[in-house]
C-alpha positions in Angstrom: 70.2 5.8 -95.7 67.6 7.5 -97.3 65.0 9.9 -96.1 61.8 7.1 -96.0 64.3 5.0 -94.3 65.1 7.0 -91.6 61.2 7.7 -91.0 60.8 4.3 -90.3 63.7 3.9 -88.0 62.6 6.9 -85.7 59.0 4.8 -85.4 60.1 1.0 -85.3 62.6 1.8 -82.6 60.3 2.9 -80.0 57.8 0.1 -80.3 60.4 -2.2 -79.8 61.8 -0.9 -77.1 57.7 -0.3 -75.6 57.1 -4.1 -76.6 60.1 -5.4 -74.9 59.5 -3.5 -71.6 55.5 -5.0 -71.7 56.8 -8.5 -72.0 59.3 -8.1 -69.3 56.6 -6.9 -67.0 53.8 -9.5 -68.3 56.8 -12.2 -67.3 57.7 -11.4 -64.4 53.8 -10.5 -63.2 52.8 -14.3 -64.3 54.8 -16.7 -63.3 53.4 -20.1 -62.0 51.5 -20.3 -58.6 51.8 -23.2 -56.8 48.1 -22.7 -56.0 45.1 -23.7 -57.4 43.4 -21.6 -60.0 40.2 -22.8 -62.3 41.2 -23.2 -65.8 39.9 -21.6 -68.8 37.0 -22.3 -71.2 38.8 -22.4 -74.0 40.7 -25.6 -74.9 44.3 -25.1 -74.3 47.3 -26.3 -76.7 48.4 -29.6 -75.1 50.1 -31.0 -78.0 52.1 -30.3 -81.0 51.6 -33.8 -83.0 48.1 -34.8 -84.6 47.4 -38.7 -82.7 46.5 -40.8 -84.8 46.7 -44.2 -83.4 47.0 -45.9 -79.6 49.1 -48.2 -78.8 48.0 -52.0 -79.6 48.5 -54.4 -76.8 48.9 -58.3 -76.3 49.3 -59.8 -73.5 50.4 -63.2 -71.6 51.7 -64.3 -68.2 55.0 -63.4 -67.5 55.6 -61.2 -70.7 54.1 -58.3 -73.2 54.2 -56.6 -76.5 53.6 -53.1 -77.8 52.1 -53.4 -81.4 52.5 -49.7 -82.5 50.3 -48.2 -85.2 52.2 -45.9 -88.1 52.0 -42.4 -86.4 51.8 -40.9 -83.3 51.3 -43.8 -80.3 50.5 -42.2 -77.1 51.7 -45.0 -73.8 52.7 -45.2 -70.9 54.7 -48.6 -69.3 53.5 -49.5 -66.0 56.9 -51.3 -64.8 59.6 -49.6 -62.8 62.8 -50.5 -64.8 66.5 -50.6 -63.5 68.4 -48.8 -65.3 65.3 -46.3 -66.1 66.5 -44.3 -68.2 64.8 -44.2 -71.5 68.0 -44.2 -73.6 68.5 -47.9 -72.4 65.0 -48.8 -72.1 64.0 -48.3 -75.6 68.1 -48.7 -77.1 66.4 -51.4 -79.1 63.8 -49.8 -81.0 63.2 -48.8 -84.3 61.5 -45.5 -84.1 63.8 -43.2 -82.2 61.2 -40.4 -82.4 59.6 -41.2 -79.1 59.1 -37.6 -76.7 58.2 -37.1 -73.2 56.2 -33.8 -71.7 58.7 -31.4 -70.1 57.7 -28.1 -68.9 54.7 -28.2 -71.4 57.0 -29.0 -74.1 57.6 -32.2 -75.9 61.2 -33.5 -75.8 63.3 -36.1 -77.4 64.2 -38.6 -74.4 67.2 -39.6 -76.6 68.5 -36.1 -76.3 67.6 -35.4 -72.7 67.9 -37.1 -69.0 64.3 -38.9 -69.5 63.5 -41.4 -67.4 60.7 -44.2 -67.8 58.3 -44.3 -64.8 55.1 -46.1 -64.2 52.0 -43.6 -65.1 54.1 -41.5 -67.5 52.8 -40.8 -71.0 55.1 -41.1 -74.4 54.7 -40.0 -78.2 56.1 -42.5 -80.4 56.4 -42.1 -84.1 56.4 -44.6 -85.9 56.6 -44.8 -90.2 55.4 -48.1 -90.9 54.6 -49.9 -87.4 56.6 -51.5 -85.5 56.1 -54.4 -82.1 58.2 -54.0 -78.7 58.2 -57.3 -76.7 59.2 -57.4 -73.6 62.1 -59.7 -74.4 63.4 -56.9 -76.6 63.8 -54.3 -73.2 66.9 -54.9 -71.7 66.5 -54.3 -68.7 65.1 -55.6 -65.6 61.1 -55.0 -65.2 58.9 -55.2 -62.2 55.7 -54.2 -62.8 53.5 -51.7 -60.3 51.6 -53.9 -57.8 48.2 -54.1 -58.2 46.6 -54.2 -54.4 47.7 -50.6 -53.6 46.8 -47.4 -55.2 48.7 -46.0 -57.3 49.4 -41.5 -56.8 50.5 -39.6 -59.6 51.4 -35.5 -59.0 50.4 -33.2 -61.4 51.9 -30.4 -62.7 50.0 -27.1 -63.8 48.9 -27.3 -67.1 48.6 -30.1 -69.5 50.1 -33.2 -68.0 50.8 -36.3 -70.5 49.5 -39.5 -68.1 49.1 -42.9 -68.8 47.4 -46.0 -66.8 49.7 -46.6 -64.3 48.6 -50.9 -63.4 49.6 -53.9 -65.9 46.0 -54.1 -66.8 43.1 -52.2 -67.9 40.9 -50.4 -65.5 38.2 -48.4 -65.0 39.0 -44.7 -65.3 37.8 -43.5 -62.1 40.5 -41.6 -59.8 40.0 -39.8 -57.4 41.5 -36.0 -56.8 43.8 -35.4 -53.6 44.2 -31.8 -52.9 46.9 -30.8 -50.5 46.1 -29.8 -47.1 42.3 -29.9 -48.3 41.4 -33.6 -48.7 40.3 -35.9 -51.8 37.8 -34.8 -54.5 35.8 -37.1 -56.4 36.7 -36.7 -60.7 33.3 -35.2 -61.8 33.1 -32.9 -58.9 37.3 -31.8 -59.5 35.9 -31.3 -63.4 32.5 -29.0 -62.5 34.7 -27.0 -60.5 37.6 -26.5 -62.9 40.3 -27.5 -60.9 41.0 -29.9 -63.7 39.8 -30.4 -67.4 38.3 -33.5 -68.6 40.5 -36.7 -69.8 41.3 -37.1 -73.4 42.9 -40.5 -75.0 43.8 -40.6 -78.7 41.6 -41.9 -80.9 43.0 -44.4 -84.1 40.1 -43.7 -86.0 39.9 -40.0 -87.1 42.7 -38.7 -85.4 41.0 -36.6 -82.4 41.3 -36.9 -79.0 38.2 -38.5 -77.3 36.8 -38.1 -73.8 37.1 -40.6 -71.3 34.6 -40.0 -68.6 34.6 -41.9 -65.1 34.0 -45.4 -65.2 35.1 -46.4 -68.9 37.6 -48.1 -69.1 41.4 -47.4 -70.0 43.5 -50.0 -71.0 46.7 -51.4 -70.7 49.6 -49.1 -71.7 46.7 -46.4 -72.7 47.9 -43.1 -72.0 45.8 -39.4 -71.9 46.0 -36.2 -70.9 44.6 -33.7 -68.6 44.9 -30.3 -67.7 45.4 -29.2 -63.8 44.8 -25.9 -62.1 47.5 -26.0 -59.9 51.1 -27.7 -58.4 49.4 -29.3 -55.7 46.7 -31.6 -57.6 47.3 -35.7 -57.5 45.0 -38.0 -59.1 44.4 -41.5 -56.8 43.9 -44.6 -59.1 42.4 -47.4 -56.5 44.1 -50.8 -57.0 42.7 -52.4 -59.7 42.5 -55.8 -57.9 39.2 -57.8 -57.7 37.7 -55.1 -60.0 34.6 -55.2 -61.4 34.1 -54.9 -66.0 34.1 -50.8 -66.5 30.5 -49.8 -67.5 31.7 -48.9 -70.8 34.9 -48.2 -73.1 36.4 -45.8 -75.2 37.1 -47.2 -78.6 40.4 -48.4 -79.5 42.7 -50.8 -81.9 43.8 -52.6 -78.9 44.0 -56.7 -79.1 43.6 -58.5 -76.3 42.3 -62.1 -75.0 38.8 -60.6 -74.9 37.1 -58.4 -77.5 37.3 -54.7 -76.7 33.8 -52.8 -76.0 32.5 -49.6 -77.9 30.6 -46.8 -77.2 29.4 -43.4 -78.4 32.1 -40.7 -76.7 32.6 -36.8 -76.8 35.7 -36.1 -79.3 37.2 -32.7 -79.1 40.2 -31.1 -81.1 43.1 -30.1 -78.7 44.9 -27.4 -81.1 
């Protein structure tokens, strides 16, 4: 080994050793809290895949059908299946490159114990398109009643949701704190408890705000960033609802024409 080498060795060595004891002590000094803590202004890394379309939907009494876009779909299926796991669930479709959120990381569900459950969001890849009927899911479907609310828990950080009723709504749920009551959205927002709601937008591949009262369709799925462990978001049954003020843009097809409306985009990267 020659002199220069040697040099280098003698220096390269102890910053190693000094970086490795830092991260062991960052580590073990940061580890999640299950309370709640206000989240930072900076936008956060959610995902790892650009969206670039939202799931198309059709439906009729009785039945459905995904119409996927080519590229990333984000959706969620608001039916409790039996079996749920996702390996039989979606055993019949094309794209196999369809991920769930685990521990802030996106996972294969065909290489992992995934399950399918109402009010959970999915990436699925598609090349070239591709539509899922309900005949082609074999397995049996009941879908989440629609005269009782409807609790999802959140998990600190980025959470990967989806509208958790049959039908579209209006994006309005309410925030249930543990041992501290309910919270309305805008108020759980200003305070930074959570972030603001981002679906995927077809049209220039961003993610687009979805503020309280728009509405959120059918198999729609978004994400949101919470402060802590013990966060739920309330959706109100959906039954006898009233039209949403307005609506986020999207490809979706449906038995009435979908509305439009100017919306905040922002860039999760």
């Amino acid at each position: 080994m020659t002199t220069k080498a040697k040099i280098w060795l003698m220096i390269l060595v102890p910053i190693a050793i000094i970086l490795s004891v830092y991260i062991t002590w960052y580590l073990s000094t940061n580890k999640s809290s299950a309370d709640i803590s206000t989240l930072s202004n900076q936008n956060q890394s959610a995902l790892t895949t650009t969206a670039v379309g939202i799931t198309t939907t059709t439906t009729a009494t009785g039945t459905y059908q995904l119409v996927f876009e080519a590229g990333y779909n984000l959706i969620g299926l608001p039916y409790y299946y039996s079996p749920n796991d996702a390996k039989s669930v979606f055993q019949n479709s094309v794209s196999k490159d369809i991920y769930a959120l685990v521990d802030n990381s996106w996972a294969s569900i065909f290489e992992s114990s995934a399950t399918i459950t109402p009010g959970q969001a999915l990436w699925v890849k598609e090349t070239a398109g591709e539509v899922i009927k309900s005949s082609d899911i074999p397995v049996i479907a009941n879908p989440v009643q629609t005269d009782k609310p409807f609790t999802i828990k959140l998990k600190k950080g980025w959470n990967a949701l989806a509208n958790p009723f049959p039908q579209d709504i209006k994006f309005s749920p309410s925030i249930e704190v543990s041992e501290k009551g309910i919270m309305t959205l805008e108020n759980a927002i200003k305070t930074k408890i959570i972030s603001s709601s981002y679906v995927a937008s077809p049209s220039d591949s961003k993610y687009v705000e979805i503020k309280s009262g728009e509405l959120l369709k059918q198999f729609q799925g978004f994400v949101i960033n919470s402060g802590g462990e013990n966060l739920s978001l309330v959706f109100s049954p959906p039954a006898g609802e009233t039209s949403a003020t307005s609506a986020v843009a999207t490809s979706a097809t449906t038995s009435t024409s979908s509305a439009s409306t100017t919306t905040t985009t922002t860039s999760i990267e």
